[in-house]
C-alpha positions, 0 to 999 in steps of 0.5 A: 500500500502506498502512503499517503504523504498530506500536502497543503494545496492553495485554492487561489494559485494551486501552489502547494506546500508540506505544512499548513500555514495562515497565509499561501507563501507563494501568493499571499492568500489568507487561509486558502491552504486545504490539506490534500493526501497523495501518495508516495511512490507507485503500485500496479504493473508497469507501464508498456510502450508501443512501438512506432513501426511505419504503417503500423494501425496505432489507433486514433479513428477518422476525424469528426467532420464538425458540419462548418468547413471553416472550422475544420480547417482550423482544426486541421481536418475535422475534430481528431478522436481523442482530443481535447479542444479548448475555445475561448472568447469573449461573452456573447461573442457566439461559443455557444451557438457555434458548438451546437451547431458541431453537436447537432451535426455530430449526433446525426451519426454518432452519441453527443454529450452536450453538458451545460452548466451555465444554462438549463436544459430547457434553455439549450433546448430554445436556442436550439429550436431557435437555430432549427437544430435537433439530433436523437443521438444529441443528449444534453445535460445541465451538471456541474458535477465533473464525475457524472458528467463523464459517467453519462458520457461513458454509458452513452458511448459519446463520440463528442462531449462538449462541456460549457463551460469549465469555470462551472465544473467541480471535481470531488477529489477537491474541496475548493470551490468551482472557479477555483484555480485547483478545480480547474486544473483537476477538472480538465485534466479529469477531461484529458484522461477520460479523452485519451483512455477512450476514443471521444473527443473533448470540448471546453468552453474557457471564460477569457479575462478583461486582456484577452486571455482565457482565464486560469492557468496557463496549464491549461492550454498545455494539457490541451491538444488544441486551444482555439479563440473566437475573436470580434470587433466591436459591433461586427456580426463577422467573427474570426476563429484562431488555432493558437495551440494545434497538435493535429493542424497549422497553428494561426489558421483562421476561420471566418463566420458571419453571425446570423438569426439562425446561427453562425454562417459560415464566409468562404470568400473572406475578402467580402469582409475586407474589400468592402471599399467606397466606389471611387478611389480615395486618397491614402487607401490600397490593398494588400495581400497578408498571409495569415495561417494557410491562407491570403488574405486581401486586406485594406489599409488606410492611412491619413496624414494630417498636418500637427496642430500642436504638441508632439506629432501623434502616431496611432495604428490599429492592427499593425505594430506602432513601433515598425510605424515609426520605423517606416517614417524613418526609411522614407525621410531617409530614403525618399525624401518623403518627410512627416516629422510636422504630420500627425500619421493614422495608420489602420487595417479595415476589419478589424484583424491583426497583421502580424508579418511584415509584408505590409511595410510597402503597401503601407507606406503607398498609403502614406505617400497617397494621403500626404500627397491627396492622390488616390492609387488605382482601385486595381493596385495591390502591393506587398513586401517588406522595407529594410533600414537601408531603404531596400524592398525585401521579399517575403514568402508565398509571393506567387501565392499572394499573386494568384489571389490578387488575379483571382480577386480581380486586381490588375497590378502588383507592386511586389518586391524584385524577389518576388518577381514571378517568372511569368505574371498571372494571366490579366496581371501586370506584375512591377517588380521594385528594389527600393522604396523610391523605386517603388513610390515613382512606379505606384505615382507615375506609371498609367493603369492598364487599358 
């Protein structure tokens, strides 16, 4: 027989210590220690290992097609059995309705366990007649109780267990309550072993806090196999799901919904998101193409020079980096001849979504020399490629890839980097290849637009 060694765990921070105290020695909590025995040593046979032998059958089953091809893009395919799935997202923003969806879609061939412990029964059920949704294999559940949660989706053979959300579950095995920073961590890994030792897939619903984040620790998304976020901008009925963690696909893929009476609807051309743009060509406007996860993306940015009225000049940018901004405004003083030190510069990426990579600089830039000089840039022109401190147009990658998107959007012109020159242009595309910033300001001002 094992023994059993007591240990005292902290309900705020999960920390652990030999002997009670009044105080948690690593957060400072008051009286939030909770004795807990584990035990010393191990017992039982010991563990096998399964050879790794090419085209050896090692289990893991088909994915579960979720019913949404924009999810299952993000997830790499489809839901992998086995696997435990974490979404997070602000309140309201559609987490709720998106997995009834997947679970209505998944019960009408295999068991579903939707358990809810946030709403009632009948409350899941209105949302559902609502989206017009119904499965018989689809079970729902309002529990809290994370033992009989896996209980019942044993004895139904679930295929699928959602649970929303995890903040609302509590474990026996601990005596703090739900929320709690210890019944997280024992709750999800509870859902972790219940995944692993059978073939059902796991869905969490995590609560984010005021930054962003999902709330709890960040042990949680290392137990996971895939954590997931559902983003928005304010007051947009588009949303925006990111892979963040990805065992089993790329990580950043993005998918892209529409919010509608009867549900979340899925976008297949996303540019109808970002191309929405006014009917004539206005000054300091273009367009871009962005690679976020595997795919292009054709954004607009915009960007607004106004002369300083007083005080320090301001730079604000919305979905870029402020400081490589900054940088910029220093390559075309520099390297152009283009100078701003007297402008404040509003610089903003239309739909509200992040551009991480660097593939903006040139288009950006564009931007800012079409507002300053209240010229507007052909409605057909797209541009991308990065800008160097010495005033150089480097390449960036999947260049050809961005092109055929642009000819498949209609565009006509592309200002891209010397590099990323394609052998042959696009059919219907007139492809200027520059080397430096000033090249790339006198191509995009100077030569006419195709006939």
């Amino acid at each position: 027989m094992a023994r059993l060694n007591p240990v005292f765990v902290c309900a705020s921070c999960g920390g652990e210590t030999l002997k009670w105290q009044g105080q948690c020695p690593l957060c400072g909590e008051w009286n939030s220690l909770a004795e807990r025995h584990a035990p010393r040593g191990r017992t039982g046979p010991a563990a096998a290992a399964v050879s790794l032998v090419p085209g050896a059958a090692l289990g893991g089953g088909e994915r579960l097609g979720s019913g949404q091809s924009e999810l299952d893009r993000v997830l790499g395919g489809g839901v992998v059995p086995g696997s435990v799935i974490l979404l997070g997202g602000d309140p309201g923003i559609g987490k709720s309705t998106l997995l009834l969806q997947v679970a209505a879609h998944v019960a009408a061939a295999r068991p579903v366990v939707y358990a809810s412990g946030e709403e009632s029964v009948a409350q899941v059920g209105l949302r559902a007649a609502r989206l017009g949704l119904g499965a018989e294999g689809l079970g729902v559940v309002a529990e809290t109780d994370c033992q009989s949660i896996l209980a019942l989706a044993a004895a139904r053979q679930a295929a699928l267990l959602i649970v929303d959300s995890i903040q609302t579950l509590q474990s026996s095995a601990m005596p703090a309550g739900a929320g709690a920073v210890t019944q997280l961590r024992e709750c999800t890994a509870e859902l972790v072993r219940f995944a692993k030792q059978g073939s059902a897939a796991v869905i969490i619903v995590g609560h984010v806090t005021k930054e962003g984040a999902i709330a709890g620790p960040k042990l949680l998304e290392h137990l996971v196999d895939t954590v997931l976020y559902f983003e928005s901008e304010a007051g947009s009925r588009y949303r925006i799901v990111r892979a963040t963690k990805n065992r089993f696909g790329a990580v950043n893929e993005l998918g892209f919904f529409a919010m509608t009476g009867t549900g979340l609807k899925e976008v297949k051309n996303p540019a109808a998101i970002f191309l929405a743009r006014a009917p004539q060509p206005a000054a300091g406007s273009i367009v871009t193409v962005t690679r976020d996860g595997g795919r292009p993306l054709l954004i607009e940015l915009q960007a607004l020079v106004d002369r300083m009225r007083f005080g320090a000049p301001r730079r604000i940018a919305q979905g870029l980096d402020a400081n490589r901004v900054a940088m910029l405004l220093a390559v075309i003083n520099r390297h152009a001849g283009l100078a701003l030190q007297e402008h404040d510069v509003f610089v903003n990426v239309v739909g509200g979504i992040q551009i991480a990579e660097t593939a903006w600089d040139l288009p950006v830039v564009l931007a800012l020399a079409s507002s300053l000089k209240d010229a507007a840039l052909p409605a057909h022109l797209v541009a991308f490629g990065e800008l160097g401190l010495t005033g150089e147009v480097r390449p960036v990658p999947w260049g050809d890839e961005r092109l055929r998107e642009a000819q498949a959007q209609g565009f006509k012109v592309a200002l891209v980097p010397r590099d990323n020159a394609p052998r042959k242009a696009p059919s219907g595309m007139v492809v200027h290849a520059v080397g430096t910033v000033a090249e790339a300001l006198a191509a995009a001002f100077t030569r006419a637009p195709p006939g």
